[in-house]
C-alpha positions as CSV (number, residue, x, y, z in Angstrom):
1,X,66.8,91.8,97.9
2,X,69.9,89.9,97.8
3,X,70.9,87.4,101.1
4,X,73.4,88.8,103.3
5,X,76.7,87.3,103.3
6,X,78.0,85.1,106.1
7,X,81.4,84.4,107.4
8,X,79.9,80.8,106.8
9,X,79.7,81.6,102.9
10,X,82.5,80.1,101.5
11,X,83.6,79.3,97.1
12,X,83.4,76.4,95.2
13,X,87.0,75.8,95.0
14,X,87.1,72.2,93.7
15,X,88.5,73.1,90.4
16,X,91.2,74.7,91.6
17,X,95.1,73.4,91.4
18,X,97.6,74.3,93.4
19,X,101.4,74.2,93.5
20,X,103.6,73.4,96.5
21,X,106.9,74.5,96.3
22,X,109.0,72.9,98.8
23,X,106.8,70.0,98.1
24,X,109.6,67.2,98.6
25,X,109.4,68.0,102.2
26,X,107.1,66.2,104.8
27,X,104.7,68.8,105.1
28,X,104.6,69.7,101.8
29,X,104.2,66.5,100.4
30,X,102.0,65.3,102.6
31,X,99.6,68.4,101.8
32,X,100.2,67.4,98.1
33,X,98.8,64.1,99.3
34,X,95.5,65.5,100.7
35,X,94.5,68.0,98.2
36,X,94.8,65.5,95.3
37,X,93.0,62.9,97.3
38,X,90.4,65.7,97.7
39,X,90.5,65.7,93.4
40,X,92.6,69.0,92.8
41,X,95.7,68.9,90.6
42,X,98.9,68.9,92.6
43,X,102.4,70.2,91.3
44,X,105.0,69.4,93.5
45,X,107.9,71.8,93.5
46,X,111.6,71.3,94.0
47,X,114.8,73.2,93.5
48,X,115.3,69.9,91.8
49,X,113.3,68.6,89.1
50,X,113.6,64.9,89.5
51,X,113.7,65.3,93.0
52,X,110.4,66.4,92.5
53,X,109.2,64.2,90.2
54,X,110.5,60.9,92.6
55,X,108.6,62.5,95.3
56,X,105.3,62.6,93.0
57,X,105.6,58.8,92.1
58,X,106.2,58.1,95.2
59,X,102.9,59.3,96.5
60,X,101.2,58.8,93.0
61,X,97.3,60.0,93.1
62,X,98.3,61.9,89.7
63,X,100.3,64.5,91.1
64,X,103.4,65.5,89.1
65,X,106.3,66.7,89.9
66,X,108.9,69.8,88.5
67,X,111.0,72.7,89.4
68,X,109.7,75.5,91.7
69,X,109.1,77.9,88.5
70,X,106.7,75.4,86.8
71,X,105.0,74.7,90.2
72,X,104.7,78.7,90.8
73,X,103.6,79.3,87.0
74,X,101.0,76.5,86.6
75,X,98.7,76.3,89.2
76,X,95.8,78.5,90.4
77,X,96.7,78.7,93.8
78,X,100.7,78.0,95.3
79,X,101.7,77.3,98.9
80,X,104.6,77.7,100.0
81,X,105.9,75.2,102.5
82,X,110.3,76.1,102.4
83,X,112.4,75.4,104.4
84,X,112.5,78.8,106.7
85,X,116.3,79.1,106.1
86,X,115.6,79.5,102.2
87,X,112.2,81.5,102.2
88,X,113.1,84.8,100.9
89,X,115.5,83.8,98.1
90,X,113.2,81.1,97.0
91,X,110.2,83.8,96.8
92,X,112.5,86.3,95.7
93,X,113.6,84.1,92.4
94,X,109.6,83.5,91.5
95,X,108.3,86.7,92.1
96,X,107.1,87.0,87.9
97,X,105.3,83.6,88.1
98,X,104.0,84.3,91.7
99,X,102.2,87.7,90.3
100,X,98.5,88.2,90.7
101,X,98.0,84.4,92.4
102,X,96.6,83.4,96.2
103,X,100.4,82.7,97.7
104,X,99.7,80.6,100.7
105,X,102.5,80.8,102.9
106,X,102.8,77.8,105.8
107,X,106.2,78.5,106.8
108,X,107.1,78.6,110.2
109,X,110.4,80.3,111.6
110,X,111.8,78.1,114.4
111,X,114.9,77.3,115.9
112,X,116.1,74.5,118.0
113,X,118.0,74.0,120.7
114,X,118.2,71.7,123.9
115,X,115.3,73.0,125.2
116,X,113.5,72.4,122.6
117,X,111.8,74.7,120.0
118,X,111.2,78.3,120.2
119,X,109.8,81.4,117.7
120,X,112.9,83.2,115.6
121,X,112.2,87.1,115.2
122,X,111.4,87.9,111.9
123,X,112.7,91.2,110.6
124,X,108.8,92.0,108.8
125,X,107.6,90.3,111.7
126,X,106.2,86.9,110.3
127,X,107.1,84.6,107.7
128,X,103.9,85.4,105.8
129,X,104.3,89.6,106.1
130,X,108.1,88.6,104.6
131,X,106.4,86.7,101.7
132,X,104.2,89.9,101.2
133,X,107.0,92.4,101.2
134,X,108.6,89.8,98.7
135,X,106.1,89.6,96.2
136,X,103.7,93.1,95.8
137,X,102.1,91.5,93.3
138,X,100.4,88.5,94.9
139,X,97.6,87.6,97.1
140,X,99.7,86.5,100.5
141,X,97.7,84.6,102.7
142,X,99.2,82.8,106.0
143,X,97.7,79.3,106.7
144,X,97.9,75.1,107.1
145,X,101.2,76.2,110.1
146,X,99.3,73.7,112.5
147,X,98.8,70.6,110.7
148,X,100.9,67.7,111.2
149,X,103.0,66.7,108.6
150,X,103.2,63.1,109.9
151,X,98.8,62.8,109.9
152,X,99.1,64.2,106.4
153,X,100.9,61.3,105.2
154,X,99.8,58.1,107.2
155,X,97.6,56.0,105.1
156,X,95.8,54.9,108.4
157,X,94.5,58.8,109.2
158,X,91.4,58.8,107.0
159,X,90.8,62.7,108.3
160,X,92.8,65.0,110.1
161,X,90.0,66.7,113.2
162,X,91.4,70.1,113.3
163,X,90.9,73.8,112.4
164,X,93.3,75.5,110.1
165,X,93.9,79.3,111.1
166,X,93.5,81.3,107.8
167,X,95.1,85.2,107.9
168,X,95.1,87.4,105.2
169,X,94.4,91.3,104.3
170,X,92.2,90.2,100.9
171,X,88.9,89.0,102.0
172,X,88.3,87.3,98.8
173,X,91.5,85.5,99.4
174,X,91.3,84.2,102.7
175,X,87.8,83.1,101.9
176,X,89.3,80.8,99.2
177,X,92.1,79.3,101.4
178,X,89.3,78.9,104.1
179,X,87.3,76.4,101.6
180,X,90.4,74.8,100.4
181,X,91.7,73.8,104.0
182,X,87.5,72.6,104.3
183,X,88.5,70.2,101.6
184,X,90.8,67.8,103.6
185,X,88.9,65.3,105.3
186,X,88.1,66.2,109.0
187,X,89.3,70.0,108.9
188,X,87.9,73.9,108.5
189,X,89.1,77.1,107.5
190,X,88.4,79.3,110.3
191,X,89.5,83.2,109.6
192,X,92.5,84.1,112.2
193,X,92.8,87.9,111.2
194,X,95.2,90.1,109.3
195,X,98.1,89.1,108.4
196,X,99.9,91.4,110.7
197,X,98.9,88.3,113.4
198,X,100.8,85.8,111.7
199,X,103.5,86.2,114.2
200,X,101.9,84.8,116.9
201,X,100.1,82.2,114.6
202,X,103.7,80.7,112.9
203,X,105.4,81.2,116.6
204,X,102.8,78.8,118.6
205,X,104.0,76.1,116.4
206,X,106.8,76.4,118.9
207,X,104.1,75.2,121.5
208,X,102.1,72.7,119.7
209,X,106.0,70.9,119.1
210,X,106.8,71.1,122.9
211,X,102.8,69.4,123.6
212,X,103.8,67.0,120.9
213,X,107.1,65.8,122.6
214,X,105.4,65.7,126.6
215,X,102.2,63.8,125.4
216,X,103.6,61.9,122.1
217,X,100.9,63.4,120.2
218,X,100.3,65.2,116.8
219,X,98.3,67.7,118.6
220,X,96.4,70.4,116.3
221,X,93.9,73.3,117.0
222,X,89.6,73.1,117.6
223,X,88.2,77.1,117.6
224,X,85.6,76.4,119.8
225,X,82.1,78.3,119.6
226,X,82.3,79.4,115.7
């Protein structure tokens, strides 16, 4: 009789690469940065290919750099970390490469004003249910909206002590992004539900911003009891 699986059971998912598109960005670059410390192949992705490619050498660790189509075609696994204001055409344009991959979608819809950040309303509710309506074809899961893009890329922050929500409707999926987030130094995947709760998930950025500024922190997220 086999062992019963626990929500503790997680893949080997070193071999895995991955693709971030939107990777000249802080957040993206600086999870580029982590993962190929970690040892996985890193594509950064750019609108611009040698935009991209100056944004590898300049963190090095092997990771290369192209346009968004070779970063979405490539890799095993491809987060997305846009700019909100260009989410759905950039998804939209890739949606051939993007078919039958784990899509991880960190994007967080915010707007600013002088009271600082709040949540914008998303027409399919969340930036991640948008990237699913976007591309039928692909494995959407909504994760890494909490981690601090600034931790990610200071030489001095040997691991980052935080828990990365992970929401997604394919179990096998959100499993996988779960063990990948376990691979940065210091965090772990914990499941945060369907991806119908993204909303609330990409919209409490919107807080974590607002603790940052009172406390001059880079505050993140500890589930406690699991």
């Amino acid at each position: 009789m086999s062992e019963q699986k626990t929500p503790y059971d997680l893949p080997d998912v070193s071999g895995l690469s991955l693709g971030i598109l939107g990777g000249t960005g802080d957040q993206g670059k600086g999870l580029a940065r982590r993962f190929a410390m970690a040892g996985h192949q890193v594509i950064i992705g750019s609108r611009n290919a040698e935009r991209a490619r100056q944004a590898a050498e300049e963190l090095g660790l092997s990771i290369r750099g192209a346009e968004n189509a070779v970063a979405a075609a490539e890799p095993d696994v491809v987060i997305v970390a846009v700019p909100w204001e260009g989410h759905r055409a950039t998804l939209e344009s890739l949606r051939a490469e993007l078919a039958g991959k784990i899509v991880v979608d960190c994007v967080n819809p915010l707007g600013f004003d002088k009271r600082g950040a709040f949540a914008l309303q998303v027409e399919e509710g969340s930036a991640a249910e948008q990237a699913a309506a976007v591309l039928p074809d692909s494995r959407v899961v909504a994760a890494f909206h909490h981690v601090s893009a600034k931790l990610l890329l200071d030489p001095e922050v040997a691991e980052m002590e935080l828990d990365v929500l992970v929401l997604g409707d394919d179990r096998e999926a959100t499993d996988t992004v779960q063990a990948l987030a376990g691979r940065i130094g210091g965090m772990r995947g914990i499941y945060g539900g369907r991806l119908r709760n993204a909303r609330q998930v990409e919209a409490f950025t919107a807080n974590l911003i607002s603790i940052n500024r009172r406390y001059k922190a880079h505050a993140g997220l500890r589930v406690t009891d699991v």
